[in-house]
Backbone bond lengths (Angstrom), bond angles and torsions (degrees), N, CA, C in turn:
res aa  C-N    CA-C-N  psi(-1)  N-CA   C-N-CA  omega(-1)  CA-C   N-CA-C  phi
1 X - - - 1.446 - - 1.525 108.71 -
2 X 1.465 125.55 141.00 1.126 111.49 -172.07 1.995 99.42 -126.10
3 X 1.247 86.88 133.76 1.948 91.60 -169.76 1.162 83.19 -135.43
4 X 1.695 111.21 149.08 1.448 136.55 167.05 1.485 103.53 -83.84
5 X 0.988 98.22 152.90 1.637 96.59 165.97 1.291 117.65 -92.99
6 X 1.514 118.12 145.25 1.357 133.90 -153.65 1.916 82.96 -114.57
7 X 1.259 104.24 -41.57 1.619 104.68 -162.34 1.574 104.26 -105.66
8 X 1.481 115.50 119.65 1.434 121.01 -178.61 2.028 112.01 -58.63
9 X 1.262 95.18 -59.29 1.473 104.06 174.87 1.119 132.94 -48.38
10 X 1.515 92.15 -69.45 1.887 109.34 171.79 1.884 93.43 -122.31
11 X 1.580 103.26 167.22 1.408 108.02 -175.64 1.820 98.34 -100.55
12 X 1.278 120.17 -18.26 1.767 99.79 158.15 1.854 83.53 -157.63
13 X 1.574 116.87 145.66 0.960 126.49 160.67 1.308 128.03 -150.74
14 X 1.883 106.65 114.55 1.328 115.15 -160.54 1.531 104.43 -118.05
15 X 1.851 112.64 124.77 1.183 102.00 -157.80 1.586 88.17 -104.64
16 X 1.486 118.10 171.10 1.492 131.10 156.90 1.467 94.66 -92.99
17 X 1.180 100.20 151.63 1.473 110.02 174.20 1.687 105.62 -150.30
18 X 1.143 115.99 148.14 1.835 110.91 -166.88 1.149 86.66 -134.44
19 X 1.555 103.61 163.03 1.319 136.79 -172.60 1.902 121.01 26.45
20 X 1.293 112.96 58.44 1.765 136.21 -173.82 1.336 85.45 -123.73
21 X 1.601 106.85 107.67 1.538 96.61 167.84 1.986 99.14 -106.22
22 X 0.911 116.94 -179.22 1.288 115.69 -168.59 2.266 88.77 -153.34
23 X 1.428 86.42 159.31 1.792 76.90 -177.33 1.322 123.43 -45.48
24 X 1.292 129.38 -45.18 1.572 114.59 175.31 1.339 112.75 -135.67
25 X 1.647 126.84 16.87 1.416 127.51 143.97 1.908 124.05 -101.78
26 X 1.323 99.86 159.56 1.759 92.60 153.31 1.461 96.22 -117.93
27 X 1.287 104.85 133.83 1.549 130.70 -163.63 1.585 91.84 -92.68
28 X 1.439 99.23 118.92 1.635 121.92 -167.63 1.857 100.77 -105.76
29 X 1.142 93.65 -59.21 1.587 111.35 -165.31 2.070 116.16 -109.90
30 X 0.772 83.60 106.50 1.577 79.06 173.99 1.412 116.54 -120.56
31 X 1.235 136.16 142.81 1.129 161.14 -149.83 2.340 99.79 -123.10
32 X 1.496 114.40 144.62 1.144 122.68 179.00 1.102 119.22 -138.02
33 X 1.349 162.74 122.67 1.449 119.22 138.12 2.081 99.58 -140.67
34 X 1.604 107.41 -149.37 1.048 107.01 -160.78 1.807 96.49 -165.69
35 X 1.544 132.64 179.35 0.776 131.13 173.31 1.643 135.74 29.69
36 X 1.479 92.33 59.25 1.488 116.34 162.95 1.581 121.13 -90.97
37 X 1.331 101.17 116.35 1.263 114.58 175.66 1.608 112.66 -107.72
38 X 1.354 94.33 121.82 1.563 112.02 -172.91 1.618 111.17 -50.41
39 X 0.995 111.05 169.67 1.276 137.80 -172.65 2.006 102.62 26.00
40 X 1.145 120.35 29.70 1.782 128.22 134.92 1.308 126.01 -69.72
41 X 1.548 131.82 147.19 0.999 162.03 174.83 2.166 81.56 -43.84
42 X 0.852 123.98 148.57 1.782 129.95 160.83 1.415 107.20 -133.26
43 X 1.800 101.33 177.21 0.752 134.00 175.68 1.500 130.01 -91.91
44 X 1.224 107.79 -3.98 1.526 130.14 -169.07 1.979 106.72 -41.18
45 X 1.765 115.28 -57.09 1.421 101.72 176.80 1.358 130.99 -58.73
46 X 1.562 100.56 -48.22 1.878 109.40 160.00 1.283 122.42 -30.43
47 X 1.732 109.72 -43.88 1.544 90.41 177.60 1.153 118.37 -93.05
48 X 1.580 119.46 -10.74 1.353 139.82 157.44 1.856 103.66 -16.47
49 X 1.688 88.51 -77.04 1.192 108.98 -151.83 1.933 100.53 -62.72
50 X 1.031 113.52 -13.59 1.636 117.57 -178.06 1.487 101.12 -72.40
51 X 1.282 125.60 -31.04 1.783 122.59 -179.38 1.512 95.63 82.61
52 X 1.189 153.44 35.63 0.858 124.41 154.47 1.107 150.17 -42.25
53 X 1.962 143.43 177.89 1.481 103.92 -170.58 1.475 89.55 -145.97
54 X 1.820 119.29 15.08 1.601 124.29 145.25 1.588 91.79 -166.27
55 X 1.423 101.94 165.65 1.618 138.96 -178.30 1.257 104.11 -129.95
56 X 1.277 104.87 124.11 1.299 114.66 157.81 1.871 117.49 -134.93
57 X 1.733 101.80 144.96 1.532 125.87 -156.93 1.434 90.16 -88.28
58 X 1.530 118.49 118.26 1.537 100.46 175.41 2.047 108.74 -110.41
59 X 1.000 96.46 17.80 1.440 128.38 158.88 1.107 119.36 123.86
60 X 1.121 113.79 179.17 2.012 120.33 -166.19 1.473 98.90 70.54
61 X 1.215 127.19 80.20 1.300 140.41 -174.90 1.415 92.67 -111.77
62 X 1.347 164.04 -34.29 1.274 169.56 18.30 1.591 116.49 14.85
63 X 1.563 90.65 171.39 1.709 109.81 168.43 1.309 104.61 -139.37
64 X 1.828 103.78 119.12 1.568 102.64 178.45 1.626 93.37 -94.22
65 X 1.780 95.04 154.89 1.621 109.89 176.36 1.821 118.96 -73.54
66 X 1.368 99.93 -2.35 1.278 116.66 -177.66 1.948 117.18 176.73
67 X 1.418 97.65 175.73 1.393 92.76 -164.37 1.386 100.06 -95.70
68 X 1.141 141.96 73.53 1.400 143.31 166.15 1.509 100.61 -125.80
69 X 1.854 112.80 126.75 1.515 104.91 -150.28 1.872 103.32 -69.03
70 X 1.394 116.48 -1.05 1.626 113.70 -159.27 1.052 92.69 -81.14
71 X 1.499 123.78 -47.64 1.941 115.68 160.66 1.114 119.20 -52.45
72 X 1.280 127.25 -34.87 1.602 117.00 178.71 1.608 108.63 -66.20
73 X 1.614 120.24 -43.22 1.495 121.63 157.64 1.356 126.31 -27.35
74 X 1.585 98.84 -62.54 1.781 124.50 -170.58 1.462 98.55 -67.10
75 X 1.330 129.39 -37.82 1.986 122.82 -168.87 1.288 100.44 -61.33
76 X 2.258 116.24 -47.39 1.276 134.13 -159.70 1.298 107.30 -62.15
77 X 1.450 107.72 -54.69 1.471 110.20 159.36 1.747 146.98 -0.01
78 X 1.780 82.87 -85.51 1.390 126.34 -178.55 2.143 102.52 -60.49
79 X 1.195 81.55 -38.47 1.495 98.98 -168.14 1.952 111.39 -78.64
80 X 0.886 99.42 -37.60 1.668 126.13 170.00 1.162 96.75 -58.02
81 X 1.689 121.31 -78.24 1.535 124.64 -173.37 1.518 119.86 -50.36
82 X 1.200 102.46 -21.91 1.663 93.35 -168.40 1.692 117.91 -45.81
83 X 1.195 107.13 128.11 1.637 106.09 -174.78 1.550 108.60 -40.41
84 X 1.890 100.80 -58.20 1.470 83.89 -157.97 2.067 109.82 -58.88
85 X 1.324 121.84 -25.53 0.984 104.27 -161.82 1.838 114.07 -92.40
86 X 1.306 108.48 1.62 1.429 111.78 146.39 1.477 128.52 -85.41
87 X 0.820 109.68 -13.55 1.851 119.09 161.64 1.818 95.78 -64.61
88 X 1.488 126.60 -71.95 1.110 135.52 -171.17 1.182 87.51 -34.36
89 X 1.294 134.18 -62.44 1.936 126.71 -125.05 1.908 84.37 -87.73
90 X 1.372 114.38 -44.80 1.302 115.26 165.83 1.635 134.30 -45.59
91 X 1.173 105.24 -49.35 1.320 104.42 175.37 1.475 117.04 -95.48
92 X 0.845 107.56 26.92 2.106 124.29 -172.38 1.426 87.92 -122.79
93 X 1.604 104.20 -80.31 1.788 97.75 -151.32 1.455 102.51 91.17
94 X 1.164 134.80 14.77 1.290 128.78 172.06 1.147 121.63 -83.79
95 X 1.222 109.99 151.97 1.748 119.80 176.07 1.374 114.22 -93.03
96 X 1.520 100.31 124.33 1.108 113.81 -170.94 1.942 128.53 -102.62
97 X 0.841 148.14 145.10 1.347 145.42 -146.91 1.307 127.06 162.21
98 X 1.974 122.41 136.48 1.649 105.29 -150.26 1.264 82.29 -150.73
99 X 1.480 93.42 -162.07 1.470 104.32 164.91 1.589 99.07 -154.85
100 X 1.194 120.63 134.70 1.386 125.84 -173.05 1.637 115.59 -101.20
101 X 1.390 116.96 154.78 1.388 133.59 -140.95 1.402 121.85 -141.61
102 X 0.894 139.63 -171.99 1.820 137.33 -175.81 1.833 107.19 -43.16
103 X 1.682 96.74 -63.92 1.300 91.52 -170.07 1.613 108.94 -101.85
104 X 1.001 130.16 22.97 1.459 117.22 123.21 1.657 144.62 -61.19
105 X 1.373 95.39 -20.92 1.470 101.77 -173.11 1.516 95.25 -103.95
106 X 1.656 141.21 -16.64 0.580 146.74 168.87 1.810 132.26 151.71
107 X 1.331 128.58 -113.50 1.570 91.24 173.87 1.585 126.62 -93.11
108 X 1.438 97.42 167.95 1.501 86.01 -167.05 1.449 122.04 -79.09
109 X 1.328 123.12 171.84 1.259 135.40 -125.16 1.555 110.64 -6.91
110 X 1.129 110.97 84.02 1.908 106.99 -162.15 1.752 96.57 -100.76
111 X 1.610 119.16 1.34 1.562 109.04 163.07 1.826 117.24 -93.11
112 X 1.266 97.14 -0.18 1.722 91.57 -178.46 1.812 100.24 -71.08
């Protein structure tokens, strides 16, 4: 089977985590990744299939073609829409939340 990687670090990583209560869950399963490049094959059912009960983007949520923020908008976009990963957010219900990084805001390492 041939899959791109969705996750720079690891290719899916779902942690247990105990005793994190959150207002009306205790957060069992969490889901991570980083370096999604639009219009690739993903990972979106794999983590599907883990049940997670939030995701979080620890950057590379997109790739802008440059550092002008309306591309950094337009990648987020493109990257948002992707079917498979609105199916995920659909058939999860998970909460989602990141923190954004070089090439989210635009090119990469564009402060060296």
């Amino acid at each position: 089977m041939r899959v791109w990687p969705l996750l720079c670090a690891a290719v899916l990583v779902v942690a247990a985590v105990d005793d994190v209560d959150l207002p009306d869950i205790l957060l069992e399963r969490l889901a991570f990744g980083s370096c999604n490049k639009q219009g690739r094959e993903a990972l979106w059912d794999a983590i599907a299939d883990e049940s997670p009960q939030a995701f979080l983007w620890t950057g590379d949520a997109a790739y802008a073609e440059n550092s002008e923020l309306s591309e950094a908008q337009r990648a987020l976009e493109e990257s948002r829409a992707d079917p498979s990963y609105q199916d995920f957010l659909t058939r999860t219900g998970v909460f989602v939340d990141g923190v954004w990084d070089d090439n989210d805001m635009g090119v990469n390492d564009g402060g060296k």
